[in-house]
N, C-alpha and C positions, 0 to 999 in steps of 0.2 A: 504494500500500500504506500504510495508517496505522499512525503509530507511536504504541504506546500508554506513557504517562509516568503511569498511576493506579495504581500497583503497591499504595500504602498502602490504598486503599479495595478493592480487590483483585486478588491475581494469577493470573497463567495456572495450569490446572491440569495439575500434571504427567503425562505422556504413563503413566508408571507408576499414577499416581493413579487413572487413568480406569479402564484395563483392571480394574485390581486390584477397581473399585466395580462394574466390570463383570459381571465372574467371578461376585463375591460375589450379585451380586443373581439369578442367574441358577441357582442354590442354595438349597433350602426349610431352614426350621429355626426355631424360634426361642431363642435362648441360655438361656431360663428351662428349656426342657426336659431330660428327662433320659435319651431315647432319644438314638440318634445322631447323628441330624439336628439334634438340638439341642446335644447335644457339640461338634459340628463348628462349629458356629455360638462358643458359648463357646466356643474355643481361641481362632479370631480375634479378637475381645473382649479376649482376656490377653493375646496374641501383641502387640497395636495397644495394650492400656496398659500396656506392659512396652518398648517401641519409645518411648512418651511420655516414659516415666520418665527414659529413657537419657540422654534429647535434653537434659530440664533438670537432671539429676542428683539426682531424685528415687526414693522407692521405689513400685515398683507399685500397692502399697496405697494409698498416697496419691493415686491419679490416678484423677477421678470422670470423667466423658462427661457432655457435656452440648452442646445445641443451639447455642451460639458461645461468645462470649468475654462477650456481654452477660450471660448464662444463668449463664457463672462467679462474674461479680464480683454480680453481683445476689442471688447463694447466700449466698456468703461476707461479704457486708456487712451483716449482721442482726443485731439484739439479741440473735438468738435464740440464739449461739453459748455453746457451752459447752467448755472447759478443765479438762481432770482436775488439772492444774498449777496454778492461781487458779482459786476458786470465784467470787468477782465477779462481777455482772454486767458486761456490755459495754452501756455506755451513753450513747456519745458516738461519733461517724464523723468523724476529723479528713482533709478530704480537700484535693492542692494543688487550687490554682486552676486547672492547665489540663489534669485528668481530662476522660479521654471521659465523654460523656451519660449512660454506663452506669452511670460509676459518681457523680456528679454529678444525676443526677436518679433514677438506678434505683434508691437507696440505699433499706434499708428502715427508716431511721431517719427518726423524725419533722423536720422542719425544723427546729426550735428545739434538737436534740440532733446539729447538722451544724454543723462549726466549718470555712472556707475558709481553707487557708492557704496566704499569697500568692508570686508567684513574683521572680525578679530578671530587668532587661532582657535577659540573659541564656537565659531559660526555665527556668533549674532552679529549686527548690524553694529558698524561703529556709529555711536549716536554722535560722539564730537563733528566726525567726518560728514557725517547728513545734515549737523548744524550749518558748519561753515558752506556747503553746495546750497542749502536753501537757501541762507545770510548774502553769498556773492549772487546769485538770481535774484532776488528780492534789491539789492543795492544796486546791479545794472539792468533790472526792469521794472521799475515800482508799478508801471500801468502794466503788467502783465503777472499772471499765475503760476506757479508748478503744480503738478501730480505726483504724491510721491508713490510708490509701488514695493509694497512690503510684506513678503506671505508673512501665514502668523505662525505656521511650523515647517521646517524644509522637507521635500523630499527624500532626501538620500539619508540626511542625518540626523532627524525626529527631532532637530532642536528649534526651540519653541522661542520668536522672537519678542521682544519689550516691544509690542504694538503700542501700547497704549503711552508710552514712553513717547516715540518717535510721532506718534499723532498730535502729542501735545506742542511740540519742537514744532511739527509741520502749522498748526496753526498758527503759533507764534509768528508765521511768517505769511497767513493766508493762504497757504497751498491745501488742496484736497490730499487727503489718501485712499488708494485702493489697495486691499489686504485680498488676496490669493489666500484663502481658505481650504482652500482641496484636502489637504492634507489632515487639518485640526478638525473639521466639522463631523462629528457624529463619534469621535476619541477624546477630544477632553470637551470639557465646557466652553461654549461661543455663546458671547453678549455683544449684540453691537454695540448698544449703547455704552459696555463699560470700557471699550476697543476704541469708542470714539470715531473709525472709520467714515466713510462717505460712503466704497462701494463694497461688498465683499461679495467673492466667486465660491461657488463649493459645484461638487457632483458628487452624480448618484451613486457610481459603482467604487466608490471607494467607500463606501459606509455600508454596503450591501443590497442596492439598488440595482436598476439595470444602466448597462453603460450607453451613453450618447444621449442623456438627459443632464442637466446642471441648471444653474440659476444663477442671475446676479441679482445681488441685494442692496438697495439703496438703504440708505440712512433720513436722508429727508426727502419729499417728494416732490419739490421742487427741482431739484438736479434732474438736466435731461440731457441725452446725448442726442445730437443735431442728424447724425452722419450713421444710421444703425450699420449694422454689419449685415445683416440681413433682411433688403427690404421688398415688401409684397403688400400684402391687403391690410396693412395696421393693425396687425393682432399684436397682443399684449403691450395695450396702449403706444403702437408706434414705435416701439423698442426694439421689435423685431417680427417679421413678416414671414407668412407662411402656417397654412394650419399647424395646429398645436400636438404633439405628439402625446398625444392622449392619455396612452396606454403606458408610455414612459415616466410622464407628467407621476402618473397615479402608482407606479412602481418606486417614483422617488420620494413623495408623501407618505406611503408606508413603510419605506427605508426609514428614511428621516423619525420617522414615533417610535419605529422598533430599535435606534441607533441612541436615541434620546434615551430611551429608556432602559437601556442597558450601560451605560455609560460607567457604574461603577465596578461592574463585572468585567470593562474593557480597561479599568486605571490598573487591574489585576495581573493584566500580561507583563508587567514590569517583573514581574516575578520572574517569568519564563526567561524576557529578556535577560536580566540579570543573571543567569543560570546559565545561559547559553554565553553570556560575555564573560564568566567570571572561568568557565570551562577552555575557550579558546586559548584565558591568557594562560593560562595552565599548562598548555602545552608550546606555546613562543611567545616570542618578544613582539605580541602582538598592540596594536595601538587603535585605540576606542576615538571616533571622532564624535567631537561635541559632549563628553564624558561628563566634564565640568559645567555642563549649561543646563537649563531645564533642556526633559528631551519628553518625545511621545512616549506613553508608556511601551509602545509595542515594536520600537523600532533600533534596530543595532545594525553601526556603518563601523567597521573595523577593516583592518588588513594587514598582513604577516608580510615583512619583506621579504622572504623566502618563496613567498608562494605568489603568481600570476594569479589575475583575478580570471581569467578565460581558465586556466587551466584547475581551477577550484571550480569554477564553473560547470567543467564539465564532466570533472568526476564526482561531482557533487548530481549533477541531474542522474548520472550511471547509476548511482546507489540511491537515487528516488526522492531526491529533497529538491528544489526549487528555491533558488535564490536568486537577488539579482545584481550587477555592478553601478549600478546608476540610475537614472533616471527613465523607464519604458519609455518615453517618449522621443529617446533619441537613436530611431531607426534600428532598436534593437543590438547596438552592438555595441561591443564592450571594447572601452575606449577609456583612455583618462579623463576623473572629473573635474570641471571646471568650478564646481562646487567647493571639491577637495583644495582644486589649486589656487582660488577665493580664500582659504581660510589658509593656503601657505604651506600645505602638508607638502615630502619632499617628492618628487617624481614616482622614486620606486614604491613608495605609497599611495600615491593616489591612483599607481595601474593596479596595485594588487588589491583594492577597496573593493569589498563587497557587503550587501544591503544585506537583511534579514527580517523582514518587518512578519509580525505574528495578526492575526487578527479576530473577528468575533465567533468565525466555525474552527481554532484550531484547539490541537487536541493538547490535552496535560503533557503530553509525553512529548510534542515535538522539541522541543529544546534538546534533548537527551538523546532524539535520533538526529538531528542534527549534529551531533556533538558526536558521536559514533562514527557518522560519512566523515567528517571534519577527518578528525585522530587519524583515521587511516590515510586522509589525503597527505598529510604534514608530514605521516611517521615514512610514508613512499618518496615522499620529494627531498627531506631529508638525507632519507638512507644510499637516493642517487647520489646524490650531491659529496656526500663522502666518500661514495665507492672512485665519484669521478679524479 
């Protein structure tokens, strides 16, 4: 039986999730209409962005549908935004250094108006360093805005950033923030309000939904983006065009209740994690990224310099465990992280980094079969290494 350790690129979907996409698809309607087959369709829609709302402590209104989490921050990160509260334009995307691709390459500001601001060996955001980028924009364009773009937990290395830190900084200067959520929502506790943000991204199949649904979430409903990304018949109020995928819509609303409400039984995999981190160092001189920072409970980024991440890789799939080296989203190969090399780790470290994220179907024991494929990989790579 293989144990699966990819939880961050994504998880199992829940048993509630499926049925519910089931049900719904097996159902005519479409939500724009205004017979009752089309009612029936809208209710689920409000029912699943009112379920959203709850999760992050947000209000209905504020929670758009949209195709993941890339689809969110890719919305939200535009010139095109406009503020009833500052007339300014938004002319500047100040983002850290180790944002997913989405929001690092998907941004729809031109290159020369994208400022990277760097992180500590640690992983978090250096706040000095996002001071002084917001302070020199602010001082040579007082009639114009930034965006700053700051997930609230990384992918690769579960470490969980001072949003609410860096929000307070970004005000002080007038700039919006949008917080890339993918990772945090449905694992530890999300408050907008207490985050402070303007927009925040999440999706479904990382908390146990189906994948190719996400949402972005507004803070106040005033804020609108001019320029959607997807434009058609003005559904979900002009935000984004194109019927509503219904059946996804209502698979992510019963993720989202079932993720919420499991959330202390998921603070628990810290255990596992710690078990499986405290096993690897046991057997080398292995090095825990983000160690020292808050991290997800579910998530462990290590790497042995003896050992190549491809090649742990792929004696680790041989003996049935599934890990991963980085980010899924980048073309599936296993490549040095940029994440890794953001927070400074050395070369031969950041090829041999590999991810271990646990999640809400895994089993008591994976840690320990994980831990078993591991030893034999080391104790093999090792024992060439000496013969050689």
């Amino acid at each position: 039986m293989r144990v699966y350790l990819d939880h961050n690129a994504t998880t199992a979907t829940r048993p509630e999730a499926i049925a519910a996409v089931a049900e719904t698809l097996a159902t005519v309607g479409n939500p724009s209409s205004v017979h009752a087959d089309g009612r029936g369709k809208r209710r689920l829609v409000e029912e699943a962005r009112a379920t959203i709302a709850r999760l992050v402590g947000a209000q209905p209104s504020g929670v758009v549908f949209t195709s993941g989490g890339t689809e969110a921050s890719n919305l939200a990160l535009s010139p095109s935004i406009r503020d009833p509260r500052d007339s300014r334009p938004v002319t500047r995307l100040i983002a850290s250094a180790i944002e997913h691709p989405a929001v690092l390459a998907g941004a729809r500001f031109p290159a020369d108006a994208v400022t990277i601001a760097p992180v500590t060996g640690a992983g978090l955001i250096d706040l000095a360093a996002l001071d002084r980028a917001l302070a020199e924009h602010a001082a040579a364009h007082p009639d114009e805005r930034a965006i700053v773009a700051l997930m609230l937990a990384n992918n690769e290395t579960g470490v969980i950033q001072p949003v609410a830190e860096a929000v307070a900084l970004a005000k002080r200067y007038g700039a919006l923030v949008h917080v890339d959520a993918v990772q945090a929502v449905g694992k530890i506790p999300v408050d907008l309000d207490a985050l402070g943000c303007d927009f925040l991204a999440l999706a479904a199949h990382k908390f146990g939904g189906p994948a190719g649904v996400g949402a972005l979430v507004r803070r106040d409903e005033g804020l609108h983006v001019e320029e959607a990304v997807v434009r058609g018949g003005g559904q979900e109020k002009g935000w984004r065009g194109g019927t509503e995928n219904v059946a996804g819509i209502v698979g992510l609303g019963v993720a989202a209740e079932a993720a919420g409400r499991d959330l202390a039984a998921f603070a628990r995999l810290a255990e596992q994690r710690d078990r499986l981190e405290a096993g690897v160092k046991a057997l080398g001189p292995v090095t825990i990224f983000g160690a020292e920072a808050p991290r997800l409970p579910n998530t462990s980024c290590f790497a042995d310099p003896r050992v190549s991440s491809s090649s742990a890789m792929i004696g680790l799939d041989l003996a049935g465990v599934s890990v991963s080296s980085g980010s899924a989203c980048s073309s599936g190969k296993a490549k040095a992280s940029p994440v890794l090399d953001a927070m400074g780790a050395t070369h031969d470290l950041s090829n041999g980094m590999l991810r271990a994220s646990f999640g809400w179907s895994s089993g008591p024991n994976d840690a320990e079969t994980f831990l078993a494929a591991w030893s034999g990989i080391v104790k093999r790579i090792v024992s060439q290494a000496n013969a050689a």
